[in-house]
LUMZA-380731 format. One record per residue (C-alpha): residue number from 0; residue in one letter; x, y, z. Coordinates in nm, 3 decimals. Example, Ala and Ser with C-alpha at 12.3 -4.5 7.8 and 13.67 -1.06 7.14 Angstrom:
% residues 2
PT  gunu  dodo       px       py       pz
PT     0     a    1.230   -0.450    0.780
PT     1     s    1.367   -0.106    0.714
END
This chain:
% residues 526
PT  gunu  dodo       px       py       pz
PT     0     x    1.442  -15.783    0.975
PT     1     x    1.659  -15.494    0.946
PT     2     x    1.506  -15.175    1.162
PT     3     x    1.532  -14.948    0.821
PT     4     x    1.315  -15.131    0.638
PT     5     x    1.009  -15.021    0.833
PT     6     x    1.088  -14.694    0.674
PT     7     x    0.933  -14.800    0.361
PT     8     x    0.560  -14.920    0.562
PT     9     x    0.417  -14.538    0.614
PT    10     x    0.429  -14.529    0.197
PT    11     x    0.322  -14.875    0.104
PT    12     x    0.074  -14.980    0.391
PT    13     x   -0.148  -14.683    0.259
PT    14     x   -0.083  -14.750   -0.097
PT    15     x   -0.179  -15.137   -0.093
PT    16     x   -0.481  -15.047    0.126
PT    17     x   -0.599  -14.800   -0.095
PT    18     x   -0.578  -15.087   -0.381
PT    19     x   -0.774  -15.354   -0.134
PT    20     x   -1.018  -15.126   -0.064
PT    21     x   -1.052  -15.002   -0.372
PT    22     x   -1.129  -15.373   -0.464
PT    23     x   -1.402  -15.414   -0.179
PT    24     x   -1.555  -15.064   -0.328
PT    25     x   -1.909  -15.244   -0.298
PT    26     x   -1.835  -15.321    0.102
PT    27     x   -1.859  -14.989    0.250
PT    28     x   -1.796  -15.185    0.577
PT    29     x   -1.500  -15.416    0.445
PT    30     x   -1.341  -15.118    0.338
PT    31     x   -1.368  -14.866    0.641
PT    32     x   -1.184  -15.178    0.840
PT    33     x   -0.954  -15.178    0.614
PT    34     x   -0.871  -14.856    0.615
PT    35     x   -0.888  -14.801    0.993
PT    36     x   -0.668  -15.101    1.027
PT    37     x   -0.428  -14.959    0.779
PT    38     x   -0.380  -14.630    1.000
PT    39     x   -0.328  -14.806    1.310
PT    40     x   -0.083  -15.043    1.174
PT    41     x    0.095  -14.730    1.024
PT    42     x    0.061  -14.518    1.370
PT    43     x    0.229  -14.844    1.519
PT    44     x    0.507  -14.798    1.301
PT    45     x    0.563  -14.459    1.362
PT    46     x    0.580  -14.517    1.743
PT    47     x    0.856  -14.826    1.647
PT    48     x    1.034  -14.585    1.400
PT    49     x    0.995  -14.285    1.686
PT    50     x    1.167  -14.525    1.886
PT    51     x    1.410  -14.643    1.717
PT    52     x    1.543  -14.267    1.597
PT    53     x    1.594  -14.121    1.931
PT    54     x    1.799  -14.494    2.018
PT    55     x    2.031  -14.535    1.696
PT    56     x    1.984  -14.139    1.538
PT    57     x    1.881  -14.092    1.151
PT    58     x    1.768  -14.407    0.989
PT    59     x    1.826  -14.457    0.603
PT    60     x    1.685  -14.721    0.322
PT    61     x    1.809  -14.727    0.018
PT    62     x    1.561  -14.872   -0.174
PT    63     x    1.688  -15.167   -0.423
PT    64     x    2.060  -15.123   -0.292
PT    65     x    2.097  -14.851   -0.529
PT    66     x    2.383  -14.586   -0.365
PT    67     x    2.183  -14.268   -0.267
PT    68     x    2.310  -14.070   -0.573
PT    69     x    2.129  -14.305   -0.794
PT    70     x    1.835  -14.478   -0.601
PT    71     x    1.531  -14.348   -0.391
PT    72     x    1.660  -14.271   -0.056
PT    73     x    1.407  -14.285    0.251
PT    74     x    1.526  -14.117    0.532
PT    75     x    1.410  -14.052    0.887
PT    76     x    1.562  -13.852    1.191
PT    77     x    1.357  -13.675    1.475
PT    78     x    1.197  -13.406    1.275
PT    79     x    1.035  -13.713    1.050
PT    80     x    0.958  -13.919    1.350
PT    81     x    0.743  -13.696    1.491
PT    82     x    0.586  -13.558    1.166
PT    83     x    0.496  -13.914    1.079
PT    84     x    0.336  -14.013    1.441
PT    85     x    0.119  -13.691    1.469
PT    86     x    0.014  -13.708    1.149
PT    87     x   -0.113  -14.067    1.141
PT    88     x   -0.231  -14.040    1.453
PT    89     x   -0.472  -13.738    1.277
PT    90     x   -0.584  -13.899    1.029
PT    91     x   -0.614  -14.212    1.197
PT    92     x   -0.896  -13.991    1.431
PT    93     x   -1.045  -13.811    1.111
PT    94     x   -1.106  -14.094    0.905
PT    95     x   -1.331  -14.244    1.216
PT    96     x   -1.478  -13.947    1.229
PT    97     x   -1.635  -13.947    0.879
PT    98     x   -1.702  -14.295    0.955
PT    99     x   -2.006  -14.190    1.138
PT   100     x   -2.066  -13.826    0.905
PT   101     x   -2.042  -14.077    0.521
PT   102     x   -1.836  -13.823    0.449
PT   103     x   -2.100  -13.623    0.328
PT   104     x   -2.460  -13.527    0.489
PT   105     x   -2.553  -13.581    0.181
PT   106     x   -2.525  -13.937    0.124
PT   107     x   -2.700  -14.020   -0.218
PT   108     x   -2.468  -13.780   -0.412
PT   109     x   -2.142  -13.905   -0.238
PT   110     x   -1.964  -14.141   -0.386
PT   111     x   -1.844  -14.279   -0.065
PT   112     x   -1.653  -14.635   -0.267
PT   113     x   -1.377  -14.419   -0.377
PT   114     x   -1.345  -14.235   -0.014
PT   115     x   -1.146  -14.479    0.142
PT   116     x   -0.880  -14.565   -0.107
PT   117     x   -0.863  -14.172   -0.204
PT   118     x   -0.851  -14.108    0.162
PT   119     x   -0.550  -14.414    0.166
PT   120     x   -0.342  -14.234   -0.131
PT   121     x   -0.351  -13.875    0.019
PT   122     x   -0.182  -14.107    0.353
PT   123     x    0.079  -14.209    0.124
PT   124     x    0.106  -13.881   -0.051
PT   125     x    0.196  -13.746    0.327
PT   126     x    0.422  -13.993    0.418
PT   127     x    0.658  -13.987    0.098
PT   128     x    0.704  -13.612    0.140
PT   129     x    0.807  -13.656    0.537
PT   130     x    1.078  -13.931    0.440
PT   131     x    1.141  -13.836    0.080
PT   132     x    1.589  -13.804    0.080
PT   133     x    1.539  -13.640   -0.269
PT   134     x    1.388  -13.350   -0.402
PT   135     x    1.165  -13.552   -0.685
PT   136     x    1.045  -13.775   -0.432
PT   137     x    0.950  -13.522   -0.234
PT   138     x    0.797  -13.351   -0.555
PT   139     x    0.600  -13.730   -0.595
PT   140     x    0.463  -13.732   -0.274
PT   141     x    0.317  -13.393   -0.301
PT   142     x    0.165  -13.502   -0.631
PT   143     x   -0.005  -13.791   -0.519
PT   144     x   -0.136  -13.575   -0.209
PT   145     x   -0.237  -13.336   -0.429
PT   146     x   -0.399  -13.572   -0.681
PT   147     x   -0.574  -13.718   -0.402
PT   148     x   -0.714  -13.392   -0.238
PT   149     x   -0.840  -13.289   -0.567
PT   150     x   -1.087  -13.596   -0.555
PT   151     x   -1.167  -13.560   -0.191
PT   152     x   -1.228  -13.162   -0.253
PT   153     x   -1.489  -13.248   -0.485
PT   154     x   -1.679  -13.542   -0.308
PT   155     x   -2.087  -13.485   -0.345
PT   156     x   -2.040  -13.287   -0.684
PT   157     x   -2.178  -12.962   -0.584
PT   158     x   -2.118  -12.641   -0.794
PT   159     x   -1.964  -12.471   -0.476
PT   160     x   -1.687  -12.740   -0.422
PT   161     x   -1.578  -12.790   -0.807
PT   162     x   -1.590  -12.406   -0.834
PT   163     x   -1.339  -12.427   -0.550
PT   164     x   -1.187  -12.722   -0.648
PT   165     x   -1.085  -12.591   -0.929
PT   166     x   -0.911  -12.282   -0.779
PT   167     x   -0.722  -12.491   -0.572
PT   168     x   -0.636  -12.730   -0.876
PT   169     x   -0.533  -12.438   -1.100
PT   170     x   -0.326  -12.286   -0.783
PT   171     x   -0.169  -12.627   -0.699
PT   172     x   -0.034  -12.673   -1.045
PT   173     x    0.133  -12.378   -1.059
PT   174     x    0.287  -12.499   -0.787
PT   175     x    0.413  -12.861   -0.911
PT   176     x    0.533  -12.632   -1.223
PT   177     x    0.749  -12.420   -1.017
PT   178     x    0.852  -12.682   -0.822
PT   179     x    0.962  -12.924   -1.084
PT   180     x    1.158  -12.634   -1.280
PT   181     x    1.332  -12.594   -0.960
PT   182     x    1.409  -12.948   -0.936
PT   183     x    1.520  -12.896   -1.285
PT   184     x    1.750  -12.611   -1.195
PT   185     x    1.898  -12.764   -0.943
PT   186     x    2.009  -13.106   -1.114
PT   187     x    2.164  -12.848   -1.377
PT   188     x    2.381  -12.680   -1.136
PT   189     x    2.462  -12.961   -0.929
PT   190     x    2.408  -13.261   -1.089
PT   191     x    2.176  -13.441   -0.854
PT   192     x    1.855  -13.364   -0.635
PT   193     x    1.970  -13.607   -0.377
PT   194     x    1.900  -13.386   -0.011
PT   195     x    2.240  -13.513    0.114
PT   196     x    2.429  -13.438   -0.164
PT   197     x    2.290  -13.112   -0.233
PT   198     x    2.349  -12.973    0.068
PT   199     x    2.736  -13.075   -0.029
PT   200     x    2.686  -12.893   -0.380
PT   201     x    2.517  -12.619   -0.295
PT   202     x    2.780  -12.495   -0.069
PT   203     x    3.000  -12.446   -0.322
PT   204     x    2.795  -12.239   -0.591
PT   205     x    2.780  -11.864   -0.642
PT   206     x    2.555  -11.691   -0.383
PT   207     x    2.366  -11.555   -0.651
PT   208     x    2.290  -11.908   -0.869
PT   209     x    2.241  -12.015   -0.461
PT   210     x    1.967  -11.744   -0.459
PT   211     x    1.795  -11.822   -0.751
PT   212     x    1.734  -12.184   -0.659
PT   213     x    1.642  -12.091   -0.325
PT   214     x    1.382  -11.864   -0.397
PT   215     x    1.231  -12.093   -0.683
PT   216     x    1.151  -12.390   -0.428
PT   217     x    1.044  -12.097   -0.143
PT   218     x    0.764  -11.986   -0.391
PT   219     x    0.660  -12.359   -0.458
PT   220     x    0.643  -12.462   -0.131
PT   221     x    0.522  -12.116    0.017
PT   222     x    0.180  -12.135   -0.212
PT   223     x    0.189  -12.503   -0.071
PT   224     x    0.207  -12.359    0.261
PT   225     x   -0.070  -12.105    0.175
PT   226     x    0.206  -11.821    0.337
PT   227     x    0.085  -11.447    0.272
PT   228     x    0.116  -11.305   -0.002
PT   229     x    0.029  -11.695   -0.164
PT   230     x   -0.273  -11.775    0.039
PT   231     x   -0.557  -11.594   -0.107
PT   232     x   -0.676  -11.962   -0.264
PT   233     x   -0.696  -12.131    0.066
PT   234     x   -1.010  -11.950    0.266
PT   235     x   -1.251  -11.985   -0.044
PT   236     x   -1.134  -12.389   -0.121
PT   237     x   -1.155  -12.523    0.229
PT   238     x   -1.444  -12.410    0.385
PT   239     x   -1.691  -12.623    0.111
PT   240     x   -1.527  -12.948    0.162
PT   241     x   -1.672  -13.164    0.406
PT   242     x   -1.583  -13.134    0.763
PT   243     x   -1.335  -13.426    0.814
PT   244     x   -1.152  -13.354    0.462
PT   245     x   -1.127  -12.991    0.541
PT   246     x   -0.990  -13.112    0.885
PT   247     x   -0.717  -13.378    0.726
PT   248     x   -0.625  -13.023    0.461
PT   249     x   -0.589  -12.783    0.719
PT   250     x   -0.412  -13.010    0.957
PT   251     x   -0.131  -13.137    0.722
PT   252     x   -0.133  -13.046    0.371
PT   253     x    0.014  -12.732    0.470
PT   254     x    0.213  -12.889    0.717
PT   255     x    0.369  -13.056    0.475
PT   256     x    0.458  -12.753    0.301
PT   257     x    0.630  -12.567    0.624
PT   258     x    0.801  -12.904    0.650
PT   259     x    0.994  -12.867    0.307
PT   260     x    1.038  -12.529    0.416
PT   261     x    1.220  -12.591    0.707
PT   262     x    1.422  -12.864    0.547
PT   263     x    1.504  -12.636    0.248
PT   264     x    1.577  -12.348    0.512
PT   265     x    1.810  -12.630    0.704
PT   266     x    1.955  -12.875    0.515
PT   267     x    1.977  -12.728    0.151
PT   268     x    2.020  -12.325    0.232
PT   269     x    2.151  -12.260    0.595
PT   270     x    2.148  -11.948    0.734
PT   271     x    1.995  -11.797    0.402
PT   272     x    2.081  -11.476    0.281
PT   273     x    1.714  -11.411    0.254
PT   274     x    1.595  -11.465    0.577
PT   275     x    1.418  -11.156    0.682
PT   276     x    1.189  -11.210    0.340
PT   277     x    1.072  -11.514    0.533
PT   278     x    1.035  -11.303    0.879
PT   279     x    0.870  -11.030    0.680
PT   280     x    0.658  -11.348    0.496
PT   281     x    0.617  -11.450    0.821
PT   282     x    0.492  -11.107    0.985
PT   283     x    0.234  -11.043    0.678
PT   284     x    0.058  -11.405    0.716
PT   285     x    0.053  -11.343    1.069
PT   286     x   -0.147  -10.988    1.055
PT   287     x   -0.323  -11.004    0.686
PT   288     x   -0.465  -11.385    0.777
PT   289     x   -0.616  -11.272    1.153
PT   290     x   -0.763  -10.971    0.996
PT   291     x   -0.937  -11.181    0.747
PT   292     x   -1.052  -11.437    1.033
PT   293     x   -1.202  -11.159    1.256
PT   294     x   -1.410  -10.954    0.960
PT   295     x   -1.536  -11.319    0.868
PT   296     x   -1.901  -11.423    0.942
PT   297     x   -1.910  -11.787    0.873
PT   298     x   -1.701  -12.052    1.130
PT   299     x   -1.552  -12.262    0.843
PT   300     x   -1.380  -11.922    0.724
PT   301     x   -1.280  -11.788    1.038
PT   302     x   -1.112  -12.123    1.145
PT   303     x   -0.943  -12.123    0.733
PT   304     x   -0.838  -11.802    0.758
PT   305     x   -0.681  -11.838    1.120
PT   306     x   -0.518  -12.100    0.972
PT   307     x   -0.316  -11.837    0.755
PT   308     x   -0.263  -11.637    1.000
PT   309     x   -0.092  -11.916    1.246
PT   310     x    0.105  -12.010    0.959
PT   311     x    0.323  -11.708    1.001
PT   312     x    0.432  -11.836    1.373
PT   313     x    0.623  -12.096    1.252
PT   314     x    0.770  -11.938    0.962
PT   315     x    0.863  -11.690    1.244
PT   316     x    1.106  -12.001    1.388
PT   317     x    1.170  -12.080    1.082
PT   318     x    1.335  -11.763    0.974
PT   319     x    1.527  -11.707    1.260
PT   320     x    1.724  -12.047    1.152
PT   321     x    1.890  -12.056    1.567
PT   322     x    1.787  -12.378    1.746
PT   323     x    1.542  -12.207    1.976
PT   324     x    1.289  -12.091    1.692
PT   325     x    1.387  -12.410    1.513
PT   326     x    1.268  -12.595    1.863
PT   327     x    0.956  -12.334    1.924
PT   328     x    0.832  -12.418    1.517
PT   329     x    0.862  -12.782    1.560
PT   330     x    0.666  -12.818    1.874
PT   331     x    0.447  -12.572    1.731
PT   332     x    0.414  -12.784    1.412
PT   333     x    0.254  -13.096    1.621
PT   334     x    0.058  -12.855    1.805
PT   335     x   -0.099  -12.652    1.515
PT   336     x   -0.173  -13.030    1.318
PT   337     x   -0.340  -13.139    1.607
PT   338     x   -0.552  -12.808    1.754
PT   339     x   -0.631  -12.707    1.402
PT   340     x   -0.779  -13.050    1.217
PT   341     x   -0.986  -13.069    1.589
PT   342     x   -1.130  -12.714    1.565
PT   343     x   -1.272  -12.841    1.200
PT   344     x   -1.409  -13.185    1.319
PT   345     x   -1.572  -12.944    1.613
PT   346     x   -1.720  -12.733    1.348
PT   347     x   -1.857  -13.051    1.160
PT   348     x   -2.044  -13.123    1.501
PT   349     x   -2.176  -12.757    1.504
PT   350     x   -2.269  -12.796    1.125
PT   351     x   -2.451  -13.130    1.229
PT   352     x   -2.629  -12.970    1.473
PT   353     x   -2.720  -12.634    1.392
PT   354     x   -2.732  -12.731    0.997
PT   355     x   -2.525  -12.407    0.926
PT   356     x   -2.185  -12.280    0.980
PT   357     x   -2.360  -11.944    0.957
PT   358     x   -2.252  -11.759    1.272
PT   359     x   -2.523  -11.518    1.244
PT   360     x   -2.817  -11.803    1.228
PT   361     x   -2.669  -12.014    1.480
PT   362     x   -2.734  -11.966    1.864
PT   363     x   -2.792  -12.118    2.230
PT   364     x   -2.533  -12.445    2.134
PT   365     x   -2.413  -12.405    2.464
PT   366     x   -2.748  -12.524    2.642
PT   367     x   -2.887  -12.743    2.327
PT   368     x   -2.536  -12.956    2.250
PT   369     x   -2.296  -12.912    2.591
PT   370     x   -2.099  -13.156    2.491
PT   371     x   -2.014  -12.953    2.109
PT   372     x   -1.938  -12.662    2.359
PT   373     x   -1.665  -12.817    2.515
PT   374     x   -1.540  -12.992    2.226
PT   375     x   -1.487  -12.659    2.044
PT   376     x   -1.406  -12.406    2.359
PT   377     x   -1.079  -12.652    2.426
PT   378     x   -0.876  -12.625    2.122
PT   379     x   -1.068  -12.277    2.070
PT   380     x   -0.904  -12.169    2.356
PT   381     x   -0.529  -12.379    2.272
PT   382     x   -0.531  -12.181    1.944
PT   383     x   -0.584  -11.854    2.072
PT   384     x   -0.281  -11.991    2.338
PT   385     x   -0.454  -11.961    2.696
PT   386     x   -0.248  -12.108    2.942
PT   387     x   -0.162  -12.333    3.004
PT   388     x   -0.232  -12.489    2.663
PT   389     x    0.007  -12.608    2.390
PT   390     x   -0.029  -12.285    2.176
PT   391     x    0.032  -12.084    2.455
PT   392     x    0.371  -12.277    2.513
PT   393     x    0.469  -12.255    2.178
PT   394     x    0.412  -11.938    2.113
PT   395     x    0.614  -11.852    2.472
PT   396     x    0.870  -12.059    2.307
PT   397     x    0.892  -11.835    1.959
PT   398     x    0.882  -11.526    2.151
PT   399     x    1.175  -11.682    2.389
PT   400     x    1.386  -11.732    2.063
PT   401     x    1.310  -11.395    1.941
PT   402     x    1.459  -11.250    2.255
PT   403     x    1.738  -11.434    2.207
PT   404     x    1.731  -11.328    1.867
PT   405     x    1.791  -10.963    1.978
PT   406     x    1.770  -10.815    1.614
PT   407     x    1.513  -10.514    1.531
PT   408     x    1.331  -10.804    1.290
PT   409     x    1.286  -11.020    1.580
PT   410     x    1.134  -10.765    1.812
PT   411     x    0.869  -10.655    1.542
PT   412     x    0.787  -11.017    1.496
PT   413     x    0.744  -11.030    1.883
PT   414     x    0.486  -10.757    1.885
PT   415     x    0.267  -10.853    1.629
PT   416     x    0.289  -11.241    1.733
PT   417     x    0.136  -11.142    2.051
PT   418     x   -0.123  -10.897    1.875
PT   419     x   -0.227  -11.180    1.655
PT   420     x   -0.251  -11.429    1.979
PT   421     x   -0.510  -11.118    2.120
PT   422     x   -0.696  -11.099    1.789
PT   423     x   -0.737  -11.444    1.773
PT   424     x   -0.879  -11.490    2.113
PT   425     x   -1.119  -11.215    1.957
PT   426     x   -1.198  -11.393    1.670
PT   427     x   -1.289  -11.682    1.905
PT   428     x   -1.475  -11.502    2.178
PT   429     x   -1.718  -11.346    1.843
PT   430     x   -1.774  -11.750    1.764
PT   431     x   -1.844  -11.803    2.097
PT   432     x   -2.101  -11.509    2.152
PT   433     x   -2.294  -11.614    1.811
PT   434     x   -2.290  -12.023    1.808
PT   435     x   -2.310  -12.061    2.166
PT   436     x   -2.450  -11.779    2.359
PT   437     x   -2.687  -11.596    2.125
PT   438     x   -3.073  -11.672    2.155
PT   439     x   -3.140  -11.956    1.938
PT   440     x   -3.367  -11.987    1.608
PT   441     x   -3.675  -12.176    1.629
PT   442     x   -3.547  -12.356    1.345
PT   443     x   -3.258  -12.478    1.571
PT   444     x   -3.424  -12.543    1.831
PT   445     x   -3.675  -12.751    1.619
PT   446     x   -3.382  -12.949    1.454
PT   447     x   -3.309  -13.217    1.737
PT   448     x   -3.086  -13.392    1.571
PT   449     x   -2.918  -13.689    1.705
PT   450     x   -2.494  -13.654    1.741
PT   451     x   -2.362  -13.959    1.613
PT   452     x   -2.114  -14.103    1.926
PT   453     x   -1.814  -14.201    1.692
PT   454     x   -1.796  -13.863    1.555
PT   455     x   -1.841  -13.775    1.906
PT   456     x   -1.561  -13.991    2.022
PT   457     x   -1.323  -13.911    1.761
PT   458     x   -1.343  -13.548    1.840
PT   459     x   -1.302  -13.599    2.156
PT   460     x   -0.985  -13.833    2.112
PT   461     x   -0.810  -13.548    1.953
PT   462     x   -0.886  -13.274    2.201
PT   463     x   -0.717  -13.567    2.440
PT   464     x   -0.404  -13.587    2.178
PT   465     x   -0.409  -13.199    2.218
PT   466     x   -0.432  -13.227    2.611
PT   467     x   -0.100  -13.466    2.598
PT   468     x    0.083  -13.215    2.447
PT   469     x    0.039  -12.981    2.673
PT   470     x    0.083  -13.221    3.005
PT   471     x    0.397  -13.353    2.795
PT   472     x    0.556  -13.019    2.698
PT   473     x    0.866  -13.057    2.924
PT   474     x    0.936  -13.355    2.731
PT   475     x    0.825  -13.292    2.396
PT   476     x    1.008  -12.962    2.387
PT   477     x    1.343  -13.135    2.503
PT   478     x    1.263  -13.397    2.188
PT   479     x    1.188  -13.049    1.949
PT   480     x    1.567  -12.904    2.107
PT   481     x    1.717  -13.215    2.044
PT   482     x    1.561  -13.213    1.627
PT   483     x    1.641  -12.852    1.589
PT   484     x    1.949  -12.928    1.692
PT   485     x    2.013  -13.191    1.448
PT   486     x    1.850  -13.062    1.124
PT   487     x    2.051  -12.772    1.214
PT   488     x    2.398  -12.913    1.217
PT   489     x    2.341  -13.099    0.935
PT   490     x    2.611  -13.345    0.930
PT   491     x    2.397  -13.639    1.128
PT   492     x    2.185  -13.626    0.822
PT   493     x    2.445  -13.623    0.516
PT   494     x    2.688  -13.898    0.735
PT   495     x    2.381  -14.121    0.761
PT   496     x    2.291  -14.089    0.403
PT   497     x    2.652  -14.038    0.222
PT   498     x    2.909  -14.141    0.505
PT   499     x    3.102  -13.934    0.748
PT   500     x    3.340  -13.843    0.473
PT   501     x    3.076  -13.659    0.295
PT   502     x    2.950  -13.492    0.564
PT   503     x    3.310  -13.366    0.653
PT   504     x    3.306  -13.170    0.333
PT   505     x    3.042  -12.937    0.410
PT   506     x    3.156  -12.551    0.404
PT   507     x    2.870  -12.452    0.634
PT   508     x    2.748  -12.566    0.969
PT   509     x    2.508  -12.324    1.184
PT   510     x    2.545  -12.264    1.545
PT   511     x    2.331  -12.287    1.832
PT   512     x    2.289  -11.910    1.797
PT   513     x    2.225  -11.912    1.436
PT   514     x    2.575  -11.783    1.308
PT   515     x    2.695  -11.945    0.971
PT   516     x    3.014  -12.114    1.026
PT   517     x    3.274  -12.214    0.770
PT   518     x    3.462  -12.550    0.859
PT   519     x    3.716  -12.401    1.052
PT   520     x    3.438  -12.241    1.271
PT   521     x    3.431  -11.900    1.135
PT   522     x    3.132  -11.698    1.101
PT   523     x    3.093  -11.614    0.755
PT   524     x    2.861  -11.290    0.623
PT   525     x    2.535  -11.386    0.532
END
């Protein structure tokens, strides 16, 4: 069996499980193996496919032999590979996790049949937007992501999640509208919305047509992203979703989002002419979203709107577009999945426990559930990026690149990327104080409630994953250079998908140090 066709298992294992266990919806137990099966099979893959990218470089299908301008292209190089393995390695760990929580503490108004295949589709959503080699695949899987959030958002029926269901529906939309006019755009200018191709195409057209397109997908996949000033819908839609869902949103869905951006930042638009709106983007999440987290009162919004805040770090490497902050945002990426979906599962313990996310009525966690304490204070203290933690590397990493950067932009995002770090350990030391140091209630004290081990052990498997990214960060970094690198030059990508005569015909390449380069290795004006 040919190596590329495993490319095609991260989108169809999920899909066909989600039909089987949609099937078995009357075998709760039938259908969470299933499902658990299905993750580990697709983690497996990803390892294979992790594997097999670093050996051989990008790996392309061409589904149905059609040629790539025609056909649905799947493509994966190192950025994918490690997008893929993280992320099913998450959700792998979350969906064990509300295992033991029914998704819901309250079980007779979830309907926990259609978790699992839901749960299955928003997999598959994930995965066809990591190896989507088009722009309306890419478009797809964010649609069937999105379709499938909108069910999990809603689980239990309560008037608090559809009320913020349906701001994140309405905002979402908007989204796929912008998006597919984009799409739209962009097949009228260039005649195709194959990634490859396009980033021949675009080349060529006026900067200001160039512009325009650019700017149209930034919006779609910045409100995607939830990047300041298009985040103000994600801090009142997450927090009322149950604790593992809220953990899978926050840990990719935006992910996913700072993915396209990077690739349209890369591949479609090097070295953009608008590149300090994404550092000033990128400076505004940072600040407005760790302002919002500190004045907050209740865990599940603190931990959303830190979310916003960290969103602006990699958008910081992002919109430097030189390999170092391209290195520094990738590592961060795995990081940020990882620390941030544990933080909520952590919070679902506290929730559990304490029966309220409240930080003002909850108190003395620290001697009533030790092992909650140090399930939250590790990737409490990670995000916040106390050494020697991953966050703490990364963000060394983005402040390394915007050194090297050496432009006024760069040293203003410097400054307030280390204010933010401080604020953040603020924001944590304040949950700290109330959850865990504060006098308990007698009602908490009163409400012994069992921890259930598997949510237990799932939380604990991720602060692990979290740990091996910070023992591994010599490594991993050299395997972040090594993808900036490549999404960078570009050509890897188009000769895989179009041939190496195609990618000889790009205008643009970008340099290590983030210079625009013609083909004869000039630096051209941004």
């Amino acid at each position: 069996m040919s190596i590329e066709l495993l490319l095609a298992l991260p989108v169809m294992l999920p899909l066909g499980g989600a039909a089987f266990t949609l099937l078995l919806r009357h075998y709760s137990r039938l259908q969470l193996g299933v499902a658990v099966f299905t993750l580990i099979a697709i983690f497996t893959v990803s390892l294979v496919l992790g594997y097999h990218v670093i050996q051989n470089g990008v790996l392309v299908l061409q589904i149905g032999n059609w040629t790539p301008q025609l056909g649905i292209v799947l493509v994966a190089d190192r950025l994918t590979a490690l997008m893929l393995l993280v992320s099913s390695f998450v959700t792998l760990a979350v969906l064990v996790y509300s295992s033991a929580q029914t998704v819901s503490e309250n079980i007779e108004r979830t309907p926990v049949a259609i978790y699992h295949p839901t749960y299955l589709a928003l997999v598959a959503g994930v995965s066809m937007a990591f190896l989507a080699g088009d722009l309306f695949n890419l478009y797809v899987g964010f649609e069937v992501l999105l379709a499938a959030s909108y069910v999990l958002l809603t689980l239990g029926g309560s008037a608090s999640r559809v009320r913020a269901a349906t701001t994140y529906v309405i905002v979402s939309l908007l989204s796929s509208v912008i998006f597919l006019a984009a799409i739209a755009a962009i097949y009228s200018a260039t005649g195709t919305v194959n990634l490859a191709e396009l980033a021949v195409r675009l080349d060529g057209l006026d900067s200001g047509i160039r512009m325009v397109l650019e700017l149209m997908l930034l919006v779609a996949f910045g409100i995607k992203a939830a990047i300041f000033p298009l985040s103000a819908w994600l801090p009142d839609s997450y927090p009322t979703a149950p604790a593992p869902v809220t953990a899978v949103f926050a840990g990719l869905l935006t992910k996913v989002g700072i993915y396209a951006i990077l690739r349209l930042e890369t591949l479609l638009f090097p070295a953009s002419q608008i590149s300090n709106l994404l550092l000033a983007a990128a400076a505004l999440s940072l600040i407005i979203g760790i302002f919002g987290a500190v004045a907050q009162t209740d865990l599940k919004r603190v931990l959303s709107f830190t979310l916003v805040s960290h969103m602006g770090y990699m958008l910081f490497g992002i919109g430097m577009t030189t390999q170092m902050g391209m290195a520094a945002t990738i590592y961060y990426v795995a990081h940020h999945i990882t620390v941030q979906s544990t933080l909520f599962l952590a919070a679902g313990l506290i929730e559990h426990r304490g029966g309220t996310t409240n930080l003002i009525k909850l108190g003395g966690l620290q001697k009533l559930a030790p092992v909650i304490a140090v399930l939250f204070f590790v990737p409490a203290m990670n995000l916040a990026g106390i050494p020697p933690f991953s966050g703490f590397i990364g963000k060394v990493g983005l402040i390394e690149a915007g050194i090297a950067y050496d432009r006024t932009s760069g040293w203003i995002l410097i400054a307030i990327s280390v204010i933010t770090s401080l604020l953040t350990l603020y924001a944590i030391a304040k949950i700290w104080n109330r959850a865990f140091w504060q006098e308990p209630s007698e009602e908490i004290i009163a409400r012994d409630v069992p921890l259930p081990k598997v949510m237990i052990g799932a939380t604990a498997a991720m602060v692990t994953f979290s740990l091996v990214l910070t023992v591994l960060a010599g490594p991993i970094m050299t395997y972040a250079d090594e993808a900036a690198s490549s999404v960078l030059e570009r050509t890897s990508y188009v000769g895989a998908v179009l041939g190496d005569e195609a990618a000889e015909d790009l205008q643009f390449r970008i340099d290590d140090d983030g210079h625009r380069l013609d083909g004869d290795g000039q630096e051209v004006e941004r």
